[in-house]
C-alpha positions as CSV (number, residue, x, y, z in Angstrom):
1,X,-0.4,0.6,43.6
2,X,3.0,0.5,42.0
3,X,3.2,-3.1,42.2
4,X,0.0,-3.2,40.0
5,X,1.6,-0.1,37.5
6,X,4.8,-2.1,37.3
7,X,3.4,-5.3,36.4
8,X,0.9,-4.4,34.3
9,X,3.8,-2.4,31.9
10,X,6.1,-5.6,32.4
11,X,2.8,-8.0,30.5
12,X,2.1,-5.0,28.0
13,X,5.7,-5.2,27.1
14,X,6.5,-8.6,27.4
15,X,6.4,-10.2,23.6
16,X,6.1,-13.8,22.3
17,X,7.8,-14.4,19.2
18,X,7.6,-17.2,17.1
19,X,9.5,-17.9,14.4
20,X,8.1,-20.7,11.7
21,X,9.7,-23.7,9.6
22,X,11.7,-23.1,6.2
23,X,8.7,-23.8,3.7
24,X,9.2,-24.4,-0.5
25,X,7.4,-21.2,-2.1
26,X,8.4,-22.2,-5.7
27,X,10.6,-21.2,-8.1
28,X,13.4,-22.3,-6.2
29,X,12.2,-19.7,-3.3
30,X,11.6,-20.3,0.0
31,X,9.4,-18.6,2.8
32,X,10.3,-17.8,6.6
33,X,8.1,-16.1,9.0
34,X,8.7,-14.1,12.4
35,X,5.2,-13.7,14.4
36,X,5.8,-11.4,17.6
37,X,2.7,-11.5,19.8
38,X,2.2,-8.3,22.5
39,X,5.2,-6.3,23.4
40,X,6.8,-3.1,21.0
41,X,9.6,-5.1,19.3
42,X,11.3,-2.9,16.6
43,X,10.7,-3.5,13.3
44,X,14.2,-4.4,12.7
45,X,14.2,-7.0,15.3
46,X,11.5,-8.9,13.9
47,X,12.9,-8.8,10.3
48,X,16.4,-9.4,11.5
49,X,14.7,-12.9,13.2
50,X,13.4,-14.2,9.7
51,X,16.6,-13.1,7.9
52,X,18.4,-14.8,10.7
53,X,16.9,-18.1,10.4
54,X,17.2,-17.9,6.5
55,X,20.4,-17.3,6.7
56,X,20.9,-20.6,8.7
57,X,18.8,-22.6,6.4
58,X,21.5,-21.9,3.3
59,X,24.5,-22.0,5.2
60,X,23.3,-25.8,6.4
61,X,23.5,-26.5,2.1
62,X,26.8,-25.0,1.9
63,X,24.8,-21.6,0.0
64,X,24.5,-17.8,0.9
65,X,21.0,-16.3,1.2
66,X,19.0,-13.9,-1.4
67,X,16.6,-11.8,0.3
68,X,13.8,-12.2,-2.8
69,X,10.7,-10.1,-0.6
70,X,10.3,-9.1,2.6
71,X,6.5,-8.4,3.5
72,X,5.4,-7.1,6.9
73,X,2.1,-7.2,8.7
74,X,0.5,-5.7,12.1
75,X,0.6,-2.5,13.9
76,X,3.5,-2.4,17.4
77,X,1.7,-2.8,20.6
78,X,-1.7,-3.4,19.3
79,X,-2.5,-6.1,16.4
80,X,0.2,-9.3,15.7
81,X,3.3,-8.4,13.8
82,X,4.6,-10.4,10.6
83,X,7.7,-10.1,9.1
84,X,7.5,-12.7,6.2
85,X,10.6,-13.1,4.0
86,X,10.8,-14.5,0.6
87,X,14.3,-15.8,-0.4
88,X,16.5,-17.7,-2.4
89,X,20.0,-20.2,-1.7
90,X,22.5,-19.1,-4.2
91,X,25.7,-20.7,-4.5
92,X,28.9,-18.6,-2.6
């Protein structure tokens, strides 16, 4: 029976995250999202992942990241959560 308890807590807390492409949102702005999938990953976490990746995208044209927006979407452990980030490559 704790076999069954242990595993069953291991797939309700495992998470699948995704994080998407660097897509043109206009205005010189870009979009970036991180999808986590199951699991009870922070809030922060999941930000931190689409900031991350922003982050890389400017540094690769020799520019710092604006964080423009930051929209998130879902409810932990029970619906998908979205952390969808709006930003912009300034020059350093």
């Amino acid at each position: 029976m704790k076999l069954v308890t242990v595993l069953t807590a291991s797939v309700f807390l495992a998470a699948c995250t995704s994080v998407s492409e660097v897509a043109p949102a206009g205005d010189a702005n870009y979009t970036v999202t991180t999808q986590i999938r199951g699991g009870m990953t922070p809030w922060g976490e999941i930000k931190a992942s689409s900031l991350k990746r922003a982050d890389e995208y400017c540094r690769q044209q020799g520019k710092r990241m604006h964080q423009v927006d930051m929209q998130t979407h879902g409810v932990r452990g029970w619906t998908p959560q979205d952390a969808e980030l709006t930003f912009s490559c300034v020059a350093s």
